[in-house]
N, C-alpha and C positions, 0 to 999 in steps of 0.2 A: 504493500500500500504506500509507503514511504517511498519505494522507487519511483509512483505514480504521478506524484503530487510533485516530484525533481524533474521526472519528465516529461511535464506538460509543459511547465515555465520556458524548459531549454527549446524543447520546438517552437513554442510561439516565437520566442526570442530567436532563433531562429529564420521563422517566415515572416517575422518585420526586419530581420536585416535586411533578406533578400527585395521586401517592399521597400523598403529605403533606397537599394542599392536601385533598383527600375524606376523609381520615382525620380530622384538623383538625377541622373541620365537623362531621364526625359525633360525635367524642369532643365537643365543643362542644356541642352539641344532648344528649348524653347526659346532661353535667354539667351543665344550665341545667334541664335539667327534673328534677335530682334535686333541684336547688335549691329549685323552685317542688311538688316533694313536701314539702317540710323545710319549706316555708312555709306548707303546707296544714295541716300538723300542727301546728302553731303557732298559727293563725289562734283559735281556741279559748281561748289563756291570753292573748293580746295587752290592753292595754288601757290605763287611766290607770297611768302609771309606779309604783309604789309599793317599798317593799324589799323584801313575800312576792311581789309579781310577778316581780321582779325573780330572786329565789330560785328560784319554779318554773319563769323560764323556762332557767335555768341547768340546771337537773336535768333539763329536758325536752330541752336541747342536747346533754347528756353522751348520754341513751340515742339519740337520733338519729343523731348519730353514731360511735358504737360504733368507734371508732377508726381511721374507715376517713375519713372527708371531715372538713376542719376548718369549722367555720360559726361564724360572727358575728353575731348582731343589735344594731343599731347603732337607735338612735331619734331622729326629730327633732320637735320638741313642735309643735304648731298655730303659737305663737310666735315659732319663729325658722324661719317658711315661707319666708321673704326671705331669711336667711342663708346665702352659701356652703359655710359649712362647719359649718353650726348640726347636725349629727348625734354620737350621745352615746354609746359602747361599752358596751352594755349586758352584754350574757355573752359569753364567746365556749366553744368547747369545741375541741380540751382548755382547758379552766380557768387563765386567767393573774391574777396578782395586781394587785388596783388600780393599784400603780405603772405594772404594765405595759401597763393596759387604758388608761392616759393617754399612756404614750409613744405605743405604737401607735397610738390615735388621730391623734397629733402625724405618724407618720411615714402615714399615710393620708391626712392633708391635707397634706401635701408633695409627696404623689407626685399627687396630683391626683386619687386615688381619689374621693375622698369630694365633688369640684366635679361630676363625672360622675354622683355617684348622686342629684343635686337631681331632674333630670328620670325617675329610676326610680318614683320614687312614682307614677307616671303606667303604667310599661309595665316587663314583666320585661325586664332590659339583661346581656348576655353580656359578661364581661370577657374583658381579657387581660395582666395587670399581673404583672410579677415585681417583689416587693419583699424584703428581710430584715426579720424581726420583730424582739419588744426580745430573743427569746430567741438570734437569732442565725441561725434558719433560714430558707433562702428558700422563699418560699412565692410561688406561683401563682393569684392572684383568677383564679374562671371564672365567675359568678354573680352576680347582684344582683337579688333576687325583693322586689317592694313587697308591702307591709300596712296599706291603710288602717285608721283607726280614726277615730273622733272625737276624739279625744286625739293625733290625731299620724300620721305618718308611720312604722312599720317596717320595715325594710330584712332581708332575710336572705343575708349574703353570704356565700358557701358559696369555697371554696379546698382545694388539698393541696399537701403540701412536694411540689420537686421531686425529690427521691429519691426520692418514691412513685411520681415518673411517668415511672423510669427504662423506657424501651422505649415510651411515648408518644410521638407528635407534639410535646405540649403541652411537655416537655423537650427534647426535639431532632429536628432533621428525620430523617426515616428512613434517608436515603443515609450521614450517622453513627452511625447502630447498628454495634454490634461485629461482627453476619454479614455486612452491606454492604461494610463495610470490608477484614474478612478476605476478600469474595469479589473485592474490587477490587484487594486486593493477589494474589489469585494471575491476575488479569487480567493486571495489570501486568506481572507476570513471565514470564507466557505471551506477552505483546503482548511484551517485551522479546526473549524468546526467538526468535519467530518472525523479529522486526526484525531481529535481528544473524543469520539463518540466511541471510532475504531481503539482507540488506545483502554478506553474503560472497556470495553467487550472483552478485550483483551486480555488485560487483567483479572475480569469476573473469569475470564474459562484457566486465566494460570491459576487462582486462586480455587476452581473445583480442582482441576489435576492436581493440587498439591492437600487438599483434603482428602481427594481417591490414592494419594499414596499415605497418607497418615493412617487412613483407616484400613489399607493393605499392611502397612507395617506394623500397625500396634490392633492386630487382628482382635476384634472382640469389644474393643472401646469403639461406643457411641457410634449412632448412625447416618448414613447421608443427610437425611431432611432433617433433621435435629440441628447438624453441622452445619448446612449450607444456609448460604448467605445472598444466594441471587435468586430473587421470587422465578424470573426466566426460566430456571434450571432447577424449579421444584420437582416437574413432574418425572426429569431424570431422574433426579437423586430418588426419587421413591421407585423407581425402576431397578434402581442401582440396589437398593436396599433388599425387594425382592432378591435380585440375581444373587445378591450374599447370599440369605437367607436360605435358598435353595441348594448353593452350594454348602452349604457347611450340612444341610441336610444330607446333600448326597457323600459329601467325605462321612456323616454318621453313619448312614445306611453302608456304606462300603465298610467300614470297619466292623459293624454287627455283623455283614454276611462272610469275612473273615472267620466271625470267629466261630460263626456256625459251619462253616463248612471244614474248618478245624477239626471241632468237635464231632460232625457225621464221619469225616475219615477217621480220626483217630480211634474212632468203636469200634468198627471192622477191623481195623489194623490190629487191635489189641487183642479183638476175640482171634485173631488167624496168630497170633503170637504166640496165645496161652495154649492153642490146640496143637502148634508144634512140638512144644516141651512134651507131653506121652507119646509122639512120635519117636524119638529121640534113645527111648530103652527099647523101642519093636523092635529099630532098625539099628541098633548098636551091633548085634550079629549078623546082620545079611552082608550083603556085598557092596562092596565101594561104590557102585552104581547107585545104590538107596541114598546110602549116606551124603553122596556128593549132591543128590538132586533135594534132600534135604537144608543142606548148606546153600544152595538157591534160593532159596524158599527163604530162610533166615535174613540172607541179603536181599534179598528182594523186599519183604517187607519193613526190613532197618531204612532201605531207600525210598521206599514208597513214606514210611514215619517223617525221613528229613524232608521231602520234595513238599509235603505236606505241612512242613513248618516255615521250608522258604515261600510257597505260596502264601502262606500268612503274613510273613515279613513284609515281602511286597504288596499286599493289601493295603497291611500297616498305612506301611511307608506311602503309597498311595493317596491315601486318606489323609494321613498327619500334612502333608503338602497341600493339603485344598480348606483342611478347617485347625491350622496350627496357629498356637499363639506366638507373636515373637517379643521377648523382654531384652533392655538392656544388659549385655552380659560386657565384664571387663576380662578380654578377649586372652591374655598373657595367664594374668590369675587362675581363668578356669581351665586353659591347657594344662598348668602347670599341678593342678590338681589331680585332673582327669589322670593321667600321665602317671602321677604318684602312687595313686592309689591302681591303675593298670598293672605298675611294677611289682605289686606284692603278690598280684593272684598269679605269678608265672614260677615257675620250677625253676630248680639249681641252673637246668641244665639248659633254659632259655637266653637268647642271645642280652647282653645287655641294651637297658635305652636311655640315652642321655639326652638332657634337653637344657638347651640354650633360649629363653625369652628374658627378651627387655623392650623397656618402654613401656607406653601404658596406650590400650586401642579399645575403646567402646565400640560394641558391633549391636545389632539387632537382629537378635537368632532365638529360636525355639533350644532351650537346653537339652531336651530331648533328641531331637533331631541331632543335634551338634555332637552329642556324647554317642551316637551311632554310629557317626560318620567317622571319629578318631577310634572309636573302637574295631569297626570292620576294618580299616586300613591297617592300626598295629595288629589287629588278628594276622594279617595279608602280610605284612612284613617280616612276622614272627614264625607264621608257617613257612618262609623262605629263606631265615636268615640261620646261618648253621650256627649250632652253639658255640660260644664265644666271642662271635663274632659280635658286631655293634650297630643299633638303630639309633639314627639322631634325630633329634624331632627340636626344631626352633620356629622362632615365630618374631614377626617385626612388624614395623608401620612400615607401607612406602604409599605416600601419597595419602590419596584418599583411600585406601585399601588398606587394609589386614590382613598377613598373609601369614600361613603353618606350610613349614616343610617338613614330608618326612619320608627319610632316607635309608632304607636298608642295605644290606651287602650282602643279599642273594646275586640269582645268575642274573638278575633284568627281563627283560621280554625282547625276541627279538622286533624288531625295529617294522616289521609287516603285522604283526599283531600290536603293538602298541598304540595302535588308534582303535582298538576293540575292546580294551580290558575294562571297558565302563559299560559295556551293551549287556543287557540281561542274557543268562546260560553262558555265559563266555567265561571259559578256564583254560589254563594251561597243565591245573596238577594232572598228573597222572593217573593219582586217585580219582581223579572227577570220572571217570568211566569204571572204576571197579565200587570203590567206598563206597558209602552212602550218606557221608556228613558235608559234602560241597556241593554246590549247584551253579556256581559263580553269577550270584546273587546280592554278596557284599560289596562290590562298589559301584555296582548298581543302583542300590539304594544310596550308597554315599553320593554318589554324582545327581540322585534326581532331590537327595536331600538338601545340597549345596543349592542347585538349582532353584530349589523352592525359595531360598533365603535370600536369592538377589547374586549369589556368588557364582564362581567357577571351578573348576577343578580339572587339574592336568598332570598328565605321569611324563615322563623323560627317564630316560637312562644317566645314571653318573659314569663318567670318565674312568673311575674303577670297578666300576662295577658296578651293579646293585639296581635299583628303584627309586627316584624320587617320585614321591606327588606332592604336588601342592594347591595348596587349599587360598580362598583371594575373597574377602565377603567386602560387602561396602562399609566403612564406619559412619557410624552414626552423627 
C-alpha cells in the first residue's frame, strides 16, 4: 500500500514534466515566430543608423507592441563584426531613458546575452535568459530575430516580465501552479487518510495474530472472544474458539481410544501368555520341532505386547501435541536435572554422561513432552554407546534459540539413512527384526514432540565418530 501512495506522486510528476516539456516548446515556437513577425515589420525602416531612424524605429516598436510583448532592437555596425559585444541599444518599447538603454546594455553583456546573439545574424536563435532590468523587473528573453543590412547587423529581441507569464511554463513548471498544488494537497490528505485507516486494520489483525499465538502458546488460558479487542473480528474469534475447542476434544478422544485399545490387546495377549506356560512341560520331551515353534509363539506374543505399547506411545504423543499445555521452563536447570536423575537409573556397566550447561534460556514447552524427548534420545545413545565409552549432552543460548546437544560414541548412521532416523518404524538395530522391545518409534515421537513446541531437531555425524542430535526451541 505504501508502495502505492510513492507511486502515484512519481508518475504524475512525471507526466507534468513531460506537459511542461510540450508546453515549453510550443509557447517557444509561438514567441520566436512572433519575434520574426516584429522583424518582418521592421525590415522596411532598418538601415544606416541615423537619429530620424533611430526615432521611427522607436514609434514603430511602441505600436508593435501595444503593451502586450517587450522588444529590443539592438544594432551592430559592419565595424565591430569581430567584436563580442560590439551591439548598440537602439529603442526598446516600453521606452527607457538613455541612462537606462546603457545600463541594460551593460547588464546584457554580463549575462552573456548579447556573446550568444554574435552568431544570430546568421539564423533566428530562441532564448531562455531571466534577467532584472535597470527598472527592476524580471524579464524573460524568448527571441533573437536577425536583420541584415548593408550597414550592419539588426537584432530584434523580443521578451515579457514574468508576471505576465504567471500560468506559463516559461514562469514555472506546471506541477507548481496553484490547481496542481491545491489538487496535490487534497491527494495528500486522502493518501494520508487512507494510510492511517490501512495502518489501524493493520495493527487490529497484528494484534489478533499475536493473541492467536499467546493463546497457542500458553494453551488453556482464556479464550479468543474474551481476549479480542476488535468488535470486526468477533465472529472469528468465536470460530476460532470453536476450532480449539474441538481440537483438544479430538486430542481427548484420541488419547481414550489409546488406551482402550491398549487394554482390548493386552487381554488377548495375556490370556495367549498364561496358556503357553502348560505348554511348556507337554513339550519339554518331544522334539526340537515343538519346542522351537513354541519359542515362536513366546516371541511372537512379547512382540505383539511391545508393538502394542508403541502404538500407544504414538497415540500418546499424538494427542499430547494437539491438547498440551506449555509452561515457562528455565531451559539449563531442567536439563541438568532430567540428566541427573537419568544417570542413577543406569548400571555399572553403562556408558558414562557428562553435561556441560551454562547460561540461563527461558523456553515455553510442555514438561512432559520435553522429558520424553531427552529421555528417548539418551535411551538411543545408551543402546549404542559401548560401555565406557562417553555421552555428552550440553546446552547454550544462541540467539533467539535454545539449543541441547547430545552426542554419543557409537558407530553413527551411515550418511543414506540419516535423513530417516526420525520417520516412524525406522531402525537400524539388529534387534529390530528378531526382539520385541524396539519398533523405532522413539525419535519419532521426539521429533513430532519438538515439532509441537515451535522447535526443530537434527542428527549429524561427529568427526569421530558417534551421533549428534540437537534439539533448537524458541525462547520465550
Amino acid at each position: 500500500m505504501a508502495a502505492i501512495f510513492v507511486a502515484v506522486p512519481i508518475l504524475l510528476y512525471l507526466q507534468f514534466q513531460a506537459v511542461d516539456q510540450q508546453r515549453t516548446e510550443l509557447l517557444r515556437d509561438t514567441m520566436v515566430r512572433q519575434g520574426q513577425i516584429i522583424a518582418e515589420g521592421l525590415r522596411p525602416l532598418v538601415g544606416p543608423l541615423d537619429t530620424a531612424r533611430a526615432t521611427a524605429l522607436a514609434a514603430a516598436l511602441d505600436r508593435m507592441s501595444a503593451g502586450r510583448v517587450r522588444i529590443r532592437l539592438l544594432f551592430r555596425p559592419r565595424a565591430n563584426a569581430g567584436a563580442d559585444a560590439g551591439f548598440f541599444l537602439v529603442a526598446a518599447s516600453p521606452p527607457v531613458s538613455g541612462a537606462q538603454i546603457d545600463q541594460e546594455r551593460r547588464q546584457l553583456a554580463a549575462s552573456g546575452v548579447l556573446n550568444d546573439l554574435v552568431p544570430s545574424c546568421e539564423r533566428t536563435q530562441p532564448l531562455s535568459y531571466r534577467y532584472t532590468n535597470p527598472a527592476g523587473i524580471e524579464e524573460l528573453l524568448t527571441s533573437a530575430t536577425p536583420l541584415m543590412t548593408e550597414s550592419g547587423c539588426w537584432i530584434v529581441v523580443t521578451s515579457a516580465a514574468t508576471t505576465e507569464l504567471v500560468g506559463t511554463l516559461l514562469s514555472q513548471p506546471y506541477w507548481k501552479s496553484p490547481e496542481i498544488r491545491f489538487a496535490l494537497l487534497i491527494y495528500l490528505t486522502m493518501a494520508g487518510l487512507v494510510f492511517a485507516i490501512f495502518t489501524g486494520i493493520w495493527n487490529d489483525l497484528r494484534g489478533f495474530a499475536k493473541l492467536s499465538r499467546h493463546i497457542r502458546t500458553y494453551r488453556g488460558e482464556g479464550a479468543f472472544v474474551h481476549r479480542n479487542h476488535v468488535p470486526e473480528l468477533a465472529p472469528v474469534a468465536e470460530e476460532f474458539d470453536l476450532l480449539v475447542r474441538e481440537l483438544r476434544s479430538s486430542a481427548e478422544a484420541v488419547r481414550r481410544a489409546a488406551e482402550d485399545n491398549v487394554h482390548a490387546f493386552k487381554g488377548p495377549l495375556g490370556v495367549i501368555a498364561q496358556s503357553v506356560e502348560p505348554l511348556r512341560a507337554v513339550v519339554a520331551g518331544r522334539d526340537d520341532k515343538s519346542r522351537k515353534a513354541l519359542e515362536r509363539i513366546e516371541k511372537a506374543v512379547e512382540r505383539l505386547d511391545a508393538l502394542v505399547t508403541a502404538v500407544r506411545r504414538m497415540d500418546v504423543a499424538a494427542a499430547e501435541s494437539i491438547g498440551g499445555k506449555r509452561d515457562p521452563i528455565q531451559l539449563m536447570n531442567f536439563v541438568q536435572e532430567f540428566v541427573g536423575n537419568y544417570r542413577t537409573q543406569l548400571g555399572e556397566n553403562a556408558p558414562r554422561i557428562n553435561i556441560i550447561c551454562s547460561g540461563r534460556s527461558i523456553v515455553r514447552a510442555d514438561p512432559q513432552h520435553l522429558e520424553t524427548v531427552l529421555e528417548n534420545i539418551l535411551d538411543n545413545a545408551v543402546s549404542f554407546t559401548p560401555a565406557g565409552k562417553e555421552i555428552r549432552v550440553s546446552c547454550s543460548a544462541e540467539g533467539h534459540e535454545a539449543a541441547i546437544a547430545i552426542a554419543d560414541q557409537g558407530p553413527g548412521v551411515p550418511e543414506e539413512h540419516l535423513a530417516r532416523i526420525f520417520e516412524r518404524y525406522f531402525s537400524l538395530r539388529a534387534a529390530a527384526s528378531e526382539g520385541a522391545a524396539n519398533f523405532g518409534v522413539g525419535l519419532w515421537i521426539a521429533h513430532r514432540n519438538i515439532e509441537s513446541m515451535g522447535g526443530t531437531i537434527a542428527a549429524d555425524n561427529e568427526r569421530d565418530g558417534g551421533l549428534r542430535v540437537t534439539i533448537r526451541l524458541p525462547q520465550a
